[in-house]
C-alpha positions as CSV (number, residue, x, y, z in Angstrom):
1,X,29.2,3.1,-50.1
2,X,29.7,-0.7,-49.1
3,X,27.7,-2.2,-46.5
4,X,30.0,-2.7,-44.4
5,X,30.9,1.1,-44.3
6,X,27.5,1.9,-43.3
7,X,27.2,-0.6,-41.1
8,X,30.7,1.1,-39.5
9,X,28.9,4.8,-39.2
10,X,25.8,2.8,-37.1
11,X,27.4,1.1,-34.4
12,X,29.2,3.8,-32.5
13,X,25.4,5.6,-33.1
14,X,24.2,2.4,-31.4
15,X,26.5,1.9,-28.6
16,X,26.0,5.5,-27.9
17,X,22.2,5.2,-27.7
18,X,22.4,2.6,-25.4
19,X,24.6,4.2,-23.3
20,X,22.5,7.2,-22.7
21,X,19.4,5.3,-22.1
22,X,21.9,3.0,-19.1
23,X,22.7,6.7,-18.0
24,X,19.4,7.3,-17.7
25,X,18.1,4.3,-15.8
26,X,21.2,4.9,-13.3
27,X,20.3,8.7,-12.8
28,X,16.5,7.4,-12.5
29,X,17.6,5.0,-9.7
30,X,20.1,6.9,-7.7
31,X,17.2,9.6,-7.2
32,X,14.8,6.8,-6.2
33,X,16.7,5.4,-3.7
34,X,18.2,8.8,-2.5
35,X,14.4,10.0,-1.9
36,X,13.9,6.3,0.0
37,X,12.2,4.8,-3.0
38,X,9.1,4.0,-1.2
39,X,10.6,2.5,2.2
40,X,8.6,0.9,4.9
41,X,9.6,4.6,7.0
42,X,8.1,6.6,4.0
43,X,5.0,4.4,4.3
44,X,4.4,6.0,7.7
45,X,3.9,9.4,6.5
46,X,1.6,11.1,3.5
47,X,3.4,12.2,0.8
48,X,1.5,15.5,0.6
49,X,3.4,16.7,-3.0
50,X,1.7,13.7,-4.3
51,X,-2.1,14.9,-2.6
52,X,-2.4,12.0,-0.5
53,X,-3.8,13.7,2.9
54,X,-1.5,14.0,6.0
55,X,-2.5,11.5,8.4
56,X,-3.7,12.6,11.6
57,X,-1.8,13.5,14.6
58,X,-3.6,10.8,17.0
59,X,-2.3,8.6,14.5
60,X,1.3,10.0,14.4
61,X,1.4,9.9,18.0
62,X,0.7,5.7,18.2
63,X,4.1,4.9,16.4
64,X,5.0,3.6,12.7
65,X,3.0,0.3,12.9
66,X,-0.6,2.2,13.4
67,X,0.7,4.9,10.7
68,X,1.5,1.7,7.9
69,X,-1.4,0.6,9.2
70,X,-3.6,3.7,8.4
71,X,-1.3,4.6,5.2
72,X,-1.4,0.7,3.9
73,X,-5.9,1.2,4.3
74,X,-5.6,5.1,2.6
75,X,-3.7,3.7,-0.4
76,X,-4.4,-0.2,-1.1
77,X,-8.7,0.0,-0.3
78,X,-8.4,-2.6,-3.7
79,X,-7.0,-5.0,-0.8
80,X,-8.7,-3.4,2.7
81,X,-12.3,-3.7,1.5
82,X,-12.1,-7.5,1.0
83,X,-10.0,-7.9,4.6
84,X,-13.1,-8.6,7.3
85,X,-12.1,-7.2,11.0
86,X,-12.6,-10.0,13.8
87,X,-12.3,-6.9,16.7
88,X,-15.8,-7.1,17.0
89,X,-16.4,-4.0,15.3
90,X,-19.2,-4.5,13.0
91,X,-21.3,-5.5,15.6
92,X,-20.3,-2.1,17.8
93,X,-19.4,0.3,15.4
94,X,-20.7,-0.9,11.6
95,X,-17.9,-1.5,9.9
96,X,-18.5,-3.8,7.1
97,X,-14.7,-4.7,6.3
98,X,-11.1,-3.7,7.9
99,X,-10.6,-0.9,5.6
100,X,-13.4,1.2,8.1
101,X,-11.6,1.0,10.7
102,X,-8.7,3.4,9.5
103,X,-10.9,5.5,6.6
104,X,-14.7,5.9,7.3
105,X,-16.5,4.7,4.5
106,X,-18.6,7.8,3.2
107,X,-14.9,9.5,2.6
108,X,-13.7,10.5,-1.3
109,X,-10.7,10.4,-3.0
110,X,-10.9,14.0,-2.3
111,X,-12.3,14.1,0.8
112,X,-10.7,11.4,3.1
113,X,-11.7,11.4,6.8
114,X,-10.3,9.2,8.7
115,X,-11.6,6.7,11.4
116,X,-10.1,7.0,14.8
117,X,-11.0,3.3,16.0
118,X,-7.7,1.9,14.3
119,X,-5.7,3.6,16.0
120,X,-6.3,2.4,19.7
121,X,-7.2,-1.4,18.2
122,X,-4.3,-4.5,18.3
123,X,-6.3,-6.7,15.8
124,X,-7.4,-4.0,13.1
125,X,-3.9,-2.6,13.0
126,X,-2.5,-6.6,12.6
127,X,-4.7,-7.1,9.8
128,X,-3.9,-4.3,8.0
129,X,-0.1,-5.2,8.6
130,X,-0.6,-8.8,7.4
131,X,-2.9,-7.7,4.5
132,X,0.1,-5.0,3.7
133,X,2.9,-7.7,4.0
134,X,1.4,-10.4,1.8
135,X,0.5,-7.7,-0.7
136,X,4.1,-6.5,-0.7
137,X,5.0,-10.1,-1.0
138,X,2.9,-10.1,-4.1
139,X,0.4,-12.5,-2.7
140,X,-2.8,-12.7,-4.7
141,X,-6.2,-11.2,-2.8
142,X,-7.9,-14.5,-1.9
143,X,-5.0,-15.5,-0.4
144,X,-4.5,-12.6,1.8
145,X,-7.7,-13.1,3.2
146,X,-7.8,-16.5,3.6
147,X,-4.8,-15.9,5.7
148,X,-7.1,-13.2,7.5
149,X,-9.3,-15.6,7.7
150,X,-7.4,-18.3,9.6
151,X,-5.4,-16.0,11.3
152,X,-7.9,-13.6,12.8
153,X,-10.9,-15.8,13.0
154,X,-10.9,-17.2,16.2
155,X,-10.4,-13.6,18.2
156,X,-13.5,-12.2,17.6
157,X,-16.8,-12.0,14.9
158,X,-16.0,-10.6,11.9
159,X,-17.7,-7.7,9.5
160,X,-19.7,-8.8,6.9
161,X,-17.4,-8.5,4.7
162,X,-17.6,-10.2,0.8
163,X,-15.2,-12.4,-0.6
164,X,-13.0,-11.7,-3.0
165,X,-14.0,-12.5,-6.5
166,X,-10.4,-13.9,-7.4
């Protein structure tokens, strides 16, 4: 057999590999955006097949900006730890960075409870929303919270909270 004849017999073999593995990444995104592929909506509710805990009701009941508030602090604490709160609560309640004021700190990936403070507070649930966006955005840590910093600053003190290390 020629080269050439062999080289025939692989290219419909080729072009029908590729074509399955296209069908594939079609199917794989029509079911992500059917099941809302991760919108800002989904954001306000725990996905409870996945084990993240529900949130809880008093948060529910504040709307979808404390609920992406409280979900943006149970899943990114990478980014919340490193954001300080200027509220005034780590003179009142201890809080040592803005992920306390939505998820106490003694909590476990298992055992998450929640802190009620964020939900009743303007400026914790706006840094957790401007923390969320620029991380969204793909902005890198230190300069989410230097926009913290300069955003947030002037309202109140701030935890102690470390820089980033970025």
């Amino acid at each position: 057999m020629s080269g050439n004849e062999t080289q025939g017999r692989w290219v419909p073999a080729i072009m029908i590999a590729a074509a399955a593995a296209g069908l594939v990444i079609v199917v794989g995104l029509v079911v992500l955006f059917a099941s809302g592929g991760g919108s800002d909506d989904d954001a306000a509710t725990a996905d409870v097949q996945n084990d993240k805990p529900e949130l809880p009701e008093y948060v529910m009941a504040m709307g979808d900006q404390v609920a992406n508030a409280y979900q943006f602090a149970l899943d990114r604490p990478d980014v919340m730890l490193w954001m300080p709160c200027y509220c005034g609560c780590g003179g009142h309640s201890g809080h040592k960075s803005a992920r306390d004021c939505f998820v106490q700190p003694e909590s476990s990936p298992g055992n998450i409870q929640f802190e009620e403070h964020g939900s009743d507070c303007n400026v914790c649930v706006d840094i957790a929303l401007r923390a969320r966006e620029m991380t969204l955005a793909g902005q890198p840590l230190n300069e989410i919270r230097a926009a913290v910093d300069q955003e947030f600053g002037d309202i109140g003190p701030g935890t102690d909270t470390p820089l980033p290390s970025e």
